[in-house]
Short mmCIF file of the C-alpha atoms (twelve columns), coordinates in Angstrom:
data_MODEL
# 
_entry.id   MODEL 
# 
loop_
_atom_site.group_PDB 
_atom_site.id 
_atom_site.type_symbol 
_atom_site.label_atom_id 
_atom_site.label_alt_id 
_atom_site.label_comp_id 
_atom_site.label_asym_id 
_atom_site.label_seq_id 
_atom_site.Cartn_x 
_atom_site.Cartn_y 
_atom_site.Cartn_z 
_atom_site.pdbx_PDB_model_num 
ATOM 1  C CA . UNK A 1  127.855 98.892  69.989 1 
ATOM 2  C CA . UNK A 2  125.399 97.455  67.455 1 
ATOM 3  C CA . UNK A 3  121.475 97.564  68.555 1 
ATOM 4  C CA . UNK A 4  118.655 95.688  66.543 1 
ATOM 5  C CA . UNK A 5  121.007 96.286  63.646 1 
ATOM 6  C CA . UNK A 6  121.678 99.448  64.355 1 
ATOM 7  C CA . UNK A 7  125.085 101.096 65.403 1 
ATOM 8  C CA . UNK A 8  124.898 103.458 68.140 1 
ATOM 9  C CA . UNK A 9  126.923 106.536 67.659 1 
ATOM 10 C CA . UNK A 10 130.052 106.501 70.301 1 
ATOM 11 C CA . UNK A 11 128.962 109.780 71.889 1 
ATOM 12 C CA . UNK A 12 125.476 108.090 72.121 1 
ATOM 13 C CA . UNK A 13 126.782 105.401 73.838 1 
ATOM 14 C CA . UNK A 14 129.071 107.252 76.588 1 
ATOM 15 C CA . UNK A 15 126.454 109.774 77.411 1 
ATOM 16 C CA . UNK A 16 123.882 106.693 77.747 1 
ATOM 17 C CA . UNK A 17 126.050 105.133 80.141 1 
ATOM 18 C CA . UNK A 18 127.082 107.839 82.501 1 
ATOM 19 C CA . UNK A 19 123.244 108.389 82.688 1 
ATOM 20 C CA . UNK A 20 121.690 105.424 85.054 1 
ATOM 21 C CA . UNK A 21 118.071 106.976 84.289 1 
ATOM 22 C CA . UNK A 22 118.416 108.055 80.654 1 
ATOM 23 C CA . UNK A 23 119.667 104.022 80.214 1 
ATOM 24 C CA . UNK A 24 116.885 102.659 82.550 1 
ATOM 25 C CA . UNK A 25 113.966 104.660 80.442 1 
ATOM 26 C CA . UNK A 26 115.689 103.651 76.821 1 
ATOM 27 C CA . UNK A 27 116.198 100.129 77.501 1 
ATOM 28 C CA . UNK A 28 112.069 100.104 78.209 1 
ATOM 29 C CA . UNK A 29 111.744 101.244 74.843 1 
ATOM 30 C CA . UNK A 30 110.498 99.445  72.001 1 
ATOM 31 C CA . UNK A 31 112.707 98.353  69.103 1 
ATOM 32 C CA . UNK A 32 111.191 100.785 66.726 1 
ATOM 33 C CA . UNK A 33 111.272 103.939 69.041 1 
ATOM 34 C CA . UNK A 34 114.918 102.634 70.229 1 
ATOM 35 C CA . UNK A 35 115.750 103.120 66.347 1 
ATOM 36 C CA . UNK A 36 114.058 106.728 66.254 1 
ATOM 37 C CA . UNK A 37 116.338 107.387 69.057 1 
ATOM 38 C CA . UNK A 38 119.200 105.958 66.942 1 
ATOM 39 C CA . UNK A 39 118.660 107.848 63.846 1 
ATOM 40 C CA . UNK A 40 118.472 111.240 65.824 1 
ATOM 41 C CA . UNK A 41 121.762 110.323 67.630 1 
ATOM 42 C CA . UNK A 42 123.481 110.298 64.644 1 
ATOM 43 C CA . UNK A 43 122.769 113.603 63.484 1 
ATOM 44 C CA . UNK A 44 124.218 115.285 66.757 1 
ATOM 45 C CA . UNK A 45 127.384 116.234 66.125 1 
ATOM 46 C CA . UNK A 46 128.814 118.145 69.399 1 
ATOM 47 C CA . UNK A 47 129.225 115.875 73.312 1 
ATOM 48 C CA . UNK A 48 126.971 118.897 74.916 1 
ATOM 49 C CA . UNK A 49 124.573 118.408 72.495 1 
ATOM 50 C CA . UNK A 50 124.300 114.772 73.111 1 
ATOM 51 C CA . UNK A 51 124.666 114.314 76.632 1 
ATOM 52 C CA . UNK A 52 121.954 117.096 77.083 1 
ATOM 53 C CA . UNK A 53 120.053 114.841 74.209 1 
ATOM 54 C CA . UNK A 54 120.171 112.185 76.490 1 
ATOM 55 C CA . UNK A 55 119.695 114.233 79.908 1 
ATOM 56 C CA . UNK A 56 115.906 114.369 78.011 1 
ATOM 57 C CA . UNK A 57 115.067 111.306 76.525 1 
ATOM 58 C CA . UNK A 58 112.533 110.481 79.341 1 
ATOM 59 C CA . UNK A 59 110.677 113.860 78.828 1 
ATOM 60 C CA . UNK A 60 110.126 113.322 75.290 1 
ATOM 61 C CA . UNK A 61 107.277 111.023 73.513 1 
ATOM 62 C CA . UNK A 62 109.098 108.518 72.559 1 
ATOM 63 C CA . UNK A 63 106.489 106.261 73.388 1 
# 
């Protein structure tokens, strides 16, 4: 999946969607912190790490 030019890594994308709030909270995001987000997903490397990456976005400051 490609997002304001962007790919999303795979494992960024599956965790995102088995997560109803973790998708809610990032699609409220702007375009620039949605890219922050981005470029930290694609330095994760392990599915743990990423789906508990994404269990969190809402309690970080993103925004």
């Amino acid at each position: 999946m490609i997002m304001d030019n962007m790919e999303l890594p795979m494992n960024f994308n599956a965790a995102l969607s088995k997560n109803d709030t973790a998708m809610e909270y990032f699609s409220t995001l702007t375009p620039a912190h949605k890219r922050e987000i981005i470029a930290h997903a694609h330095s994760i490397r392990s599915k743990e790490e990423m789906e508990k990456f994404v269990s969190r976005l809402d309690q970080t400051l993103w925004i």
